[in-house]
N, C-alpha and C positions, 0 to 999 in steps of 0.2 A: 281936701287933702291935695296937696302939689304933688306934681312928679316923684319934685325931690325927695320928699316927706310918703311918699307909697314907695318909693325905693330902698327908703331906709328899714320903714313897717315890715314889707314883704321882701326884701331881697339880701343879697347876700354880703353888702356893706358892712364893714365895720362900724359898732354904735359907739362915740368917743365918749367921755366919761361925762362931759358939759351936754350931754344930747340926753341923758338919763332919768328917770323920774321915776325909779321906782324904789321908797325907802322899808324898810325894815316891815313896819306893819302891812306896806301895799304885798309884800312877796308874802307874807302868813297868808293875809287874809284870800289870795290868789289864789294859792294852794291848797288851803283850809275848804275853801268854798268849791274846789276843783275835787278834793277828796270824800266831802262829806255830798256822794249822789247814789243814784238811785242802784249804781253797782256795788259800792261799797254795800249796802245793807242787803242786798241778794247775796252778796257773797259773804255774809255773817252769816244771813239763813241757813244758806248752805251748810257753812261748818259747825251751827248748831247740831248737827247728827256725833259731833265727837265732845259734844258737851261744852260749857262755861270755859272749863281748865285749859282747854286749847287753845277757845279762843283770847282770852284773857293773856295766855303766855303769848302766841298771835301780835295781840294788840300791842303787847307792853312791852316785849321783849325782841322777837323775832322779827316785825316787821322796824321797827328804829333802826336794828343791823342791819336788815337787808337795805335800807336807802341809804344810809354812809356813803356807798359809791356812785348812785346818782345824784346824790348832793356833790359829789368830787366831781362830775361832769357838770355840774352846774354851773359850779366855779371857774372852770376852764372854760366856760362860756361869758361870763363877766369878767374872769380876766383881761382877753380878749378882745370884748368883744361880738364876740361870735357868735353865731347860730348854732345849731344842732349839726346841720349838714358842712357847715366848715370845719366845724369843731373833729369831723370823722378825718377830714383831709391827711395830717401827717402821718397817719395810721393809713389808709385806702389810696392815696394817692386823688389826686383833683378831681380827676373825673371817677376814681372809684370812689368817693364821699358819693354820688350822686347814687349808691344804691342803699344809703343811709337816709338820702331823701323819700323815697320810692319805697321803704319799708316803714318810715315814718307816718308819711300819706297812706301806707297800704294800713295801719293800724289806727292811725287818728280818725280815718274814713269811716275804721267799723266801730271805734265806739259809739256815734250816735244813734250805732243800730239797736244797739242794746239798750243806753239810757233812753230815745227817744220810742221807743216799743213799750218801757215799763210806765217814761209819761202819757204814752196812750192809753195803759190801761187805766190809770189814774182820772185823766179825762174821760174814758168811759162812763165811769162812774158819776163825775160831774154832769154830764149827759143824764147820766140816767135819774138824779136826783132835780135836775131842773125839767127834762122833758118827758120823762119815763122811758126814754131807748133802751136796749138791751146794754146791760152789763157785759164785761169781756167775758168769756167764758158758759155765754147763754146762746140760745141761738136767736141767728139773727145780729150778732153783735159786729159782725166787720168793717159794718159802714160805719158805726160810729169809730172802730179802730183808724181805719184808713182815714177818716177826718181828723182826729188826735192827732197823728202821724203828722197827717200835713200842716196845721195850725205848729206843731212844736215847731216842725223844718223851718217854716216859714218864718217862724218870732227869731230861729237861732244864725237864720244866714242874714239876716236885717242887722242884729248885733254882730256878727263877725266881721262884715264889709265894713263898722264903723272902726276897727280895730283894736288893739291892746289897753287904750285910755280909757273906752270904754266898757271892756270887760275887766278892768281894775274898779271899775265903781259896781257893777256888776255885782261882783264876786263879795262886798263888802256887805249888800242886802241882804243877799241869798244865805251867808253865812249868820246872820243875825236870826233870820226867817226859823233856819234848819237846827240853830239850840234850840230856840224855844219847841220845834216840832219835837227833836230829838228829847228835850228836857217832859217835854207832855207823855211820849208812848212810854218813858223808863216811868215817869210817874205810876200811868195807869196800872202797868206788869206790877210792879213792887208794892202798889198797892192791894192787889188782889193777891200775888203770892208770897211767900216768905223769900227771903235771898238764901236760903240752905236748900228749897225746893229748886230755884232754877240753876243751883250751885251742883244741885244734887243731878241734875237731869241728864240722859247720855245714852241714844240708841245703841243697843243689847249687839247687834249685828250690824256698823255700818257698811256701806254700800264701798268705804273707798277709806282709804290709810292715812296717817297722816305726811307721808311721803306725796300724795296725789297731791291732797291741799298742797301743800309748800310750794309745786310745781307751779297751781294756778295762781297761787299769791306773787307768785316771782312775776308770772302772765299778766297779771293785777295790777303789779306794783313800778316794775323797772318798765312799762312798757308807756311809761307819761315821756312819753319822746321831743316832746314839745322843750323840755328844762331848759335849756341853753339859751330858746328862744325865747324867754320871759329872762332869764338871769340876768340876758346880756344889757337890759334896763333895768339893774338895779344899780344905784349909785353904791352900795357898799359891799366889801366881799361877807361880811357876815348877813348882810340882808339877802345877799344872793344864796350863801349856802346853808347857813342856820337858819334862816327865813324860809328857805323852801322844804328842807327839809323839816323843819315843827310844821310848820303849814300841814303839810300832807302827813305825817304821821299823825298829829292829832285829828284830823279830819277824817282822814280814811281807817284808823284805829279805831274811833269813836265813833262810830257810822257801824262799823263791822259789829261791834258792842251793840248797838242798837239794834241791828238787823236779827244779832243772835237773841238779844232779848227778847223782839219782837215774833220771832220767831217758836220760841221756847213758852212764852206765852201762852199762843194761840196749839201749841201741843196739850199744853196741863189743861186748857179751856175745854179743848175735843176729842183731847182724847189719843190721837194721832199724830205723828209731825210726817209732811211732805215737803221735801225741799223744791217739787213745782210752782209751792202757792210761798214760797220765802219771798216775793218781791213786796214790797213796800204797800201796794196797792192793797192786795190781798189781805195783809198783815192789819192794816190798817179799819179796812173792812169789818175784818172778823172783831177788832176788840171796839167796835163801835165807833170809831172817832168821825168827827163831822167832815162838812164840804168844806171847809179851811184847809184843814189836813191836806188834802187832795191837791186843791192851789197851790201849796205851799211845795207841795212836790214836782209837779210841773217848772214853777218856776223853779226849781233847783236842777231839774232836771235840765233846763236852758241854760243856764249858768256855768254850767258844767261842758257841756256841749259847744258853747262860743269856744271854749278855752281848748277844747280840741282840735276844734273845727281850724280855728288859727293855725295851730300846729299842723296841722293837718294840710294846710294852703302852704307854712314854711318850708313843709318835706316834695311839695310836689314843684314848688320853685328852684329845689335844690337838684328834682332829680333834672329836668328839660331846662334848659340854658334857653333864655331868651322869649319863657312862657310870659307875659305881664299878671301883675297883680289879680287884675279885673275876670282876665281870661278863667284866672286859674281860681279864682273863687265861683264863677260859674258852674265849672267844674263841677268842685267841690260840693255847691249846691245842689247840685241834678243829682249826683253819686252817692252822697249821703241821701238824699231824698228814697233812693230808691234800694237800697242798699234797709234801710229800715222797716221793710216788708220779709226780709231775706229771714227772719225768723219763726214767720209763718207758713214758711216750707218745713220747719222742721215738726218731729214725731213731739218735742215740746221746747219749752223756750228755756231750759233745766239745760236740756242737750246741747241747745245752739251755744250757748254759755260758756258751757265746759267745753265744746270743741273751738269756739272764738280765744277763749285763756288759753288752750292748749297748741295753738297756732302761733299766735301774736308771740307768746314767751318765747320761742325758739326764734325768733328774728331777734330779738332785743338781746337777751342774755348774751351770745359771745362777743355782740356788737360792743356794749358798754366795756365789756370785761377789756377785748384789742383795744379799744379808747385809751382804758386808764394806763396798763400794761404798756403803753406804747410810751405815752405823756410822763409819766412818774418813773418808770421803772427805766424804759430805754432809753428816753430824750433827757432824764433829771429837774423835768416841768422848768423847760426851756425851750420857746417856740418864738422863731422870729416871725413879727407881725408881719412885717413887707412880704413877707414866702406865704402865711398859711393865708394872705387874702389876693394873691397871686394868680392870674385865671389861667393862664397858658405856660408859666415859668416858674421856677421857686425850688428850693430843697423840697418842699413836697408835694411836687409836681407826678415824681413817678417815673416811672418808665412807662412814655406815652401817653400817661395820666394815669396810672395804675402800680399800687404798690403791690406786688405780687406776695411778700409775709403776709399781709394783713387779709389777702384774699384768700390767699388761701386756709389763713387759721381762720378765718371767717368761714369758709367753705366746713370745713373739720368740724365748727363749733356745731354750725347748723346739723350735722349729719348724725353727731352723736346725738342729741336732741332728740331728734325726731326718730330716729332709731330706737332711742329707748321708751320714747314717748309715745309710740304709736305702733310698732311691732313687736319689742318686750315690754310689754306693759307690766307685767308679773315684776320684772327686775326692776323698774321705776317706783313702783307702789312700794318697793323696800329700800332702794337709796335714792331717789328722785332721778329727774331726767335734769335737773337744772346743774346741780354742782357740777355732775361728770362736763358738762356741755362748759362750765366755765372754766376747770381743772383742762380741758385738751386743748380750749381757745387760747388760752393766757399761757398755758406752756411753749404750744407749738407758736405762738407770733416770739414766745422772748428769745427760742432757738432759731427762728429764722431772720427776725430781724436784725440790724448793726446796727450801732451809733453812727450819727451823721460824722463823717471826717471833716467833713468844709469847715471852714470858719464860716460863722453866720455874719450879716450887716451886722452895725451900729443898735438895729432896729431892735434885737434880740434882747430880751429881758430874763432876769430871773425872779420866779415867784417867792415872795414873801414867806 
């Protein structure tokens, strides 16, 4: 790869429309394959405690609306364009976009804490049927963890250094690999029980409301921060925003569905449901399936992982001015390496989960909400190109480099969040911590911000 060409990959260049290569099926299968991993079906397990009917509405109803408006950031990214961290520009001002990057990188870092911990446990078991090592969860079983660990880090920073072409070929296997796993574990369930028994099934007392879920699915869902920086190669605006958006709802729907089957399964089997043992591994384990299974998770697990991990190097480009490619994927590498232990501190890996969803969500939500609010509502999705790729000048450059509405409804969004998220929890678990956080973001930026006066350049387009 040239200068040129790792400048374009990783930095904060405008992508022209003849530099493009990603069509229609390359954005599903992207997404599809970014969706359907080792989180999505932990976090089915999960909501297996509230029964089929949630998750099913979940799948098919509630999470397709909740991505509408990261598909509309998508698009403002293929418009464009643009990355993720320019894309926050007109909204934060130049150098306030840079804390769009620094939240991106702080979230894209730790998902591979998560998916690369459930592929260790995974390879545990591989271990243990080729050499006899301990399983996760027996003693004695760390070292093989901490070797899982680093074998995963190791295969997913090899593919991310090769870049975006190659996590589109990527992303086409692993999505083939994970119907047929997905189409194998609903087999086995629905053969063993009836579809009115797992229809039927649904903890007496859950532990959490469906207010809490909502919270983590928004944590789940709008927190693929990466969008802007895959859209902006895609050569068509519906491959960019109806391509990413099916992508990822079928994938992460259908994944959730499987998690809870699987899940719901291995309850009617013994009797109990635990949402500690909802990972994949566990699941898998219990209804018998062979060492395929297991493989086939791993790899999905890296698949998924590259596509972060990329995002993950876009946000930390965007936040340090003048970091290189190479540097900042080092990075990247050491941090996620070590960063995928950090679940082993906790009392279980249920908890790490839930307070991981319940952090990440409150960066993302008011972020998106000032994006669109800013782009549609105040600007009339009209953004001169010559300004928002502007480094030191431009309509939205800022004061200084800081658009002080956008920070401070940034500021407010954040606080209501986390305030209701983590100090009234009682009032969260009844109307979520996510609306209020998007309701005070999106009002307070549409009261404080104006319409630009200036005339723009020539440069200036109106959206379609």
């Amino acid at each position: 790869m040239s200068n040129s060409d790792a400048h374009k990959e990783y930095g904060l260049s405008q992508i022209k429309p003849e530099e493009r290569s990603y069509g229609f099926a390359d954005t599903v299968w992207t997404w599809f394959g970014s969706g359907i991993n080792t989180g999505s079906w932990f976090f089915g397990g999960m909501a297996a405690s509230l029964g089929m009917v949630f998750v099913l509405q979940y799948s098919l109803l509630w999470l397709p609306l909740m991505m509408i408006p990261w598909a509309a950031v998508a698009y403002i990214g293929y418009r464009y364009g643009a990355s993720t961290a320019v894309v926050a520009r007109p909204s934060l001002g130049t150098k306030g976009s840079r804390l769009t990057g620094v939240a991106q990188f702080l979230v894209l870092i730790g998902w591979p804490s998560v998916n690369s911990f459930i592929a260790a446990i995974s390879l545990s078991h591989v271990f243990g049927a080729a050499f006899g090592w301990p399983v996760f969860g027996q003693p004695g079983s760390t070292w093989p963890m901490v070797l899982g660990i680093l074998l995963t880090a190791v295969a997913q920073g090899i593919i991310t250094f090769l870049g975006h072409e190659a996590i589109r070929y990527l992303e086409r296997v692993a999505g083939v690999l994970l119907l047929v796993l997905g189409g194998w574990v609903s087999y086995i369930v629905l053969s063993q029980w009836n579809l009115s028994d797992l229809m039927a099934f649904r903890v007496e007392n859950p532990a959490h409301s469906v207010a809490f879920y909502i919270d983590l699915a928004f944590g789940f869902s709008w927190t693929w921060a990466q969008v802007a920086d895959f859209s902006r190669f895609s050569r068509t605006g519906k491959a960019a925003t109806l391509g990413s958006w099916l992508g990822l709802n079928v994938g992460q729907g259908w994944f959730m569905l499987i998690g809870a089957i699987g899940t719901i399964g291995v309850a009617l089997q013994t009797g109990n449901i635990d949402p500690n043992n909802s990972d994949p591994s566990s699941t898998l384990a219990t209804l018998g399936l062979g060492l395929v299974s297991f493989l086939v998770l791993i790899f999905a697990t890296v698949s998924t992982n590259v596509t972060v991990l990329y995002g993950s190097g876009m946000g930390l480009l965007g936040a340090f001015k003048g970091l290189t490619p190479k540097k900042a994927l080092a990075i990247i590498v050491v941090l996620q390496l070590g960063l995928c232990f950090v679940p082993m501190g906790f009392d279980s890996f249920l908890h790490y989960f839930e307070t991981f969803l319940g952090v990440i969500g409150g960066l993302f939500i008011p972020l998106w909400t000032i994006i669109l609010v800013d782009y549609f509502c105040i600007r009339g999705a009209r953004i001169s190109d010559r300004d928002l790729f502007a480094e030191s000048a431009g309509a939205y450059y800022g004061a200084n480099g800081w658009n002080p509405a956008g920070i401070a409804a940034l500021v407010l969004g954040f606080l209501v969040y986390f305030v209701l998220a983590h100090v009234f929890k009682d009032v969260a678990e009844q109307i979520t911590a996510s609306f209020p956080a998007i309701l005070v973001s999106g009002l307070a930026y549409w009261l404080l911000a104006k319409k630009p006066v200036a005339a723009l350049d020539s440069g200036l387009e109106r959206d379609a």
